[in-house]
C-alpha positions in Angstrom: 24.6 0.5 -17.4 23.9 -0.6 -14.0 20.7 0.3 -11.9 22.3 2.7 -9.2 24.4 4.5 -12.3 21.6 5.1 -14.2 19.4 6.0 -11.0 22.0 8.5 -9.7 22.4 10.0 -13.3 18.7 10.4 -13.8 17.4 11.3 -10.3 15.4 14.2 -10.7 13.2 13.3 -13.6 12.6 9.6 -13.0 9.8 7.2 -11.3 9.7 4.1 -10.2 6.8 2.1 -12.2 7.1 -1.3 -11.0 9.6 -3.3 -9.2 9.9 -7.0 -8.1 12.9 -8.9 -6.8 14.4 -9.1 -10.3 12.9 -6.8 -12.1 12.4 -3.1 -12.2 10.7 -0.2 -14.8 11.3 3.3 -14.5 9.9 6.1 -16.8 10.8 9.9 -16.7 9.1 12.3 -19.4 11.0 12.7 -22.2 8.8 16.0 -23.8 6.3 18.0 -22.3 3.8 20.7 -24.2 4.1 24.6 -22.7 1.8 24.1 -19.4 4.2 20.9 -18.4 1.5 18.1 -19.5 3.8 14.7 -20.0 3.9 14.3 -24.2 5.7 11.2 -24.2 7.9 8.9 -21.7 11.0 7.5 -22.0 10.5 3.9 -19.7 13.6 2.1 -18.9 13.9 -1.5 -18.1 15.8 -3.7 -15.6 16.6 -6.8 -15.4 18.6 -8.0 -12.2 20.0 -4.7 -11.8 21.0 -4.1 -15.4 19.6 -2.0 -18.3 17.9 -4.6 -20.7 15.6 -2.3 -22.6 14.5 1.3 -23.4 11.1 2.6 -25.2 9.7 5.9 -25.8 5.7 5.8 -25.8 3.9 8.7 -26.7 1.2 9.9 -24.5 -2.6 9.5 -26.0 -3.9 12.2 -27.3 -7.7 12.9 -26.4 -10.6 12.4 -29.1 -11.8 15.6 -30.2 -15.4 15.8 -29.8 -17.4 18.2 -31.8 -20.9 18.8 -31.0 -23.8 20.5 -33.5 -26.6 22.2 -32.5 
């Protein structure tokens, strides 16, 4: 899949993450919980305008912290 296909297929959950002159990452959230907090991405990678990779990361969860009196 080209760049522009997969731009103009994905445009309204997608963000540009980093871009050179040959390269180019883009991530769009792939779930999110009930209040619309990101729980994992879906990043996309390009190389010279064509898809060479995908990964889904999950998002880190925060360390619960329990305090005693």
């Amino acid at each position: 899949m080209s760049e522009s296909e997969f731009k103009n297929s994905e445009k309204y959950n997608l963000e540009l993450v980093e871009e050179t002159s040959q390269h180019a990452v883009y991530r769009r959230v792939a779930a999110a919980d009930p209040q619309m907090k990101p729980l994992s991405y879906h990043y996309y990678y390009f190389n010279n305008g064509t898809l060479v990779r995908t990964e889904l990361v999950e998002t880190p969860k925060p360390d619960v912290v329990v305090l005693s009196k």
